[in-house]
ZAGU-685302 format. One record per atom (N, C-alpha, C, O): residue in one letter; z, y, x. Coordinates in steps of 0.02 Angstrom, whole numbers, plus 50000, padded with zeros to 5 digits. Each point is the difference from the previous one (the first is absolute). Example, Ala and Ser with C-alpha at 12.3 -4.5 7.8 and 13.67 -1.06 7.14 Angstrom:
! ZAGU-685302
A503904971650660A500005005949955A500005006050045A500334999950052S499315005449930S500035005950042S500375005549961S500085005550025
This chain:
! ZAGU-685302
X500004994250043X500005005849957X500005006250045X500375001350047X499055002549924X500115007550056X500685003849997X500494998249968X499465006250065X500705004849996X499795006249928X500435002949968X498954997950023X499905003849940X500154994549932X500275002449950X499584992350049X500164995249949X500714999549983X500235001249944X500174996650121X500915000049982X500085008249999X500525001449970X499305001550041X500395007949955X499655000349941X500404998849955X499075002250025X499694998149937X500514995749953X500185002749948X500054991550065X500354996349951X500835002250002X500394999249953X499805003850113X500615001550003X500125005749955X500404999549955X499255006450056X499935005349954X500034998849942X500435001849960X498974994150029X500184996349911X500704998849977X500275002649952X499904994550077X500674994649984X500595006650006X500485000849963X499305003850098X500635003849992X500095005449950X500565002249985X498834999949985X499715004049949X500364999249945X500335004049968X499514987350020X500594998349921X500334999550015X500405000749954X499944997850105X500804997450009X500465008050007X500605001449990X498945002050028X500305009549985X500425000949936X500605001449996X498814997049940X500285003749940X500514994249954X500365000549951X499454994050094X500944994649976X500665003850046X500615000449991X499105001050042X500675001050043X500295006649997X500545002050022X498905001849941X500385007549997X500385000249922X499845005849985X500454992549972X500565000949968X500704996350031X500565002549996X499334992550029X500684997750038X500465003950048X499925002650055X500584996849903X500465005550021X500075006849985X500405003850028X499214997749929X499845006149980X500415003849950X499864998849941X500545004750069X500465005549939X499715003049996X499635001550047X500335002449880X499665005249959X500325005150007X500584998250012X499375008449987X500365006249995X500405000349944X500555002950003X499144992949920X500584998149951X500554996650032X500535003149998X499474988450045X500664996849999X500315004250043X500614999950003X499085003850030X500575005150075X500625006449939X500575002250008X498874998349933X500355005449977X499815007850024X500225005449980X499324993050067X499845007150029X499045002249996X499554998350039X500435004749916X499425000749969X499735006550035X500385004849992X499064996550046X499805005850033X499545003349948X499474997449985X500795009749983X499415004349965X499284999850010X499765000050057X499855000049885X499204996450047X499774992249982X499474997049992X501135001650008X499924990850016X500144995949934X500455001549961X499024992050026X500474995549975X500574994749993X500004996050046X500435003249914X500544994250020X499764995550045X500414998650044X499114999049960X499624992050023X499795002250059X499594996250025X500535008050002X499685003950081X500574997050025X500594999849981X499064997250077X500684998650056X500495003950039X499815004850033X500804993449966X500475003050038X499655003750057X499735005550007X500454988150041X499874998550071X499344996550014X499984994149983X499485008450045X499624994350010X499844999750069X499865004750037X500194986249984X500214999050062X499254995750032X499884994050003X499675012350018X499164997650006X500314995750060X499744994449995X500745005750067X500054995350029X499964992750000X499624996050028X501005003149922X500244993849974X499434996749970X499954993950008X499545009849952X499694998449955X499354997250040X499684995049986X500225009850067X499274996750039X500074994650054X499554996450022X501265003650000X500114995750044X500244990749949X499874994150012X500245006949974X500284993749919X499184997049983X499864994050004X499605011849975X499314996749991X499854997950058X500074993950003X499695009450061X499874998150049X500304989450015X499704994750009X500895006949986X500264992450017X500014994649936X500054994050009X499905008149944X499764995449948X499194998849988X499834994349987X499685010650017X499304998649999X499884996450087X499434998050010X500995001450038X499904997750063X500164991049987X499574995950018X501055002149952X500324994649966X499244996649967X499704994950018X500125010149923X499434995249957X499455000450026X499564997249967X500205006350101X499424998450013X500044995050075X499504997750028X501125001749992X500134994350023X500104992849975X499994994650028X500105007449908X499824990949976X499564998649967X499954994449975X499515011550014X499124998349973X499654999850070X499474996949996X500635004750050X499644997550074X500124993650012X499584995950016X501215002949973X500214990750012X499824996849956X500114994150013X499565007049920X499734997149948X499564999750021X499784994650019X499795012249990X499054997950017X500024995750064X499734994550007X500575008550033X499884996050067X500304994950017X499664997250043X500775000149947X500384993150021X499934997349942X500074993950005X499845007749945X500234993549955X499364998849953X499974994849968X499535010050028X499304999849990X499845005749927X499435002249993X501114999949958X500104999849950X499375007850008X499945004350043X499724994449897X499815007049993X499805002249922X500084996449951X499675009950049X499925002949925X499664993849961X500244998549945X499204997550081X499594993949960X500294993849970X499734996049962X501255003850078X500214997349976X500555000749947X500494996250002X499465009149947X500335000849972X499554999549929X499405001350000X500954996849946X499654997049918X499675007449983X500215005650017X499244992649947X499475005249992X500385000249901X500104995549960X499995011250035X500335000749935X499385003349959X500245000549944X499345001250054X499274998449970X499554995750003X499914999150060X499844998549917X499744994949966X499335003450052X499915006050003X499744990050027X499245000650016X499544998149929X500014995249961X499565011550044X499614999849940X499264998050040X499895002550055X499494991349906X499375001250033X499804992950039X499484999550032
């Protein structure tokens, strides 16, 4: 696999694994009680872009470490998974 291919899929993977991981842990300016003029309740307190990019980083690193050991050691790939449409033709 080139080096543009594994960032290509890593990016992918870290892309969705971003917007799971950004409500975890997350207080609202409602549960703090401290509501900034301007703002809605549901706006975050604190938001901790650290935590949040370093947490994806090592979880999209985790799952694209065991779809490499799938494709590559163990053979498994997208062709082997059940086709949930019906081939028409």
């Amino acid at each position: 696999m080139s080096f543009l291919s594994f960032f290509a899929v890593y990016f992918i993977i870290w892309w969705i694994t971003l917007f799971a991981v950004l409500p975890l842990g997350m207080r609202s300016q409602g549960d703090e009680g401290d509501v900034t003029l301007g703002t809605v309740e549901s706006a975050p307190a604190q938001f901790r872009a650290g935590r949040v990019l370093l947490l994806t980083t090592v979880i999209s690193a985790a799952i694209y470490a065991a779809w490499f050991a799938a494709s590559n050691y163990f053979g498994f790939s997208l062709g082997n998974l059940p086709r949930i449409v019906p081939e028409f033709g």
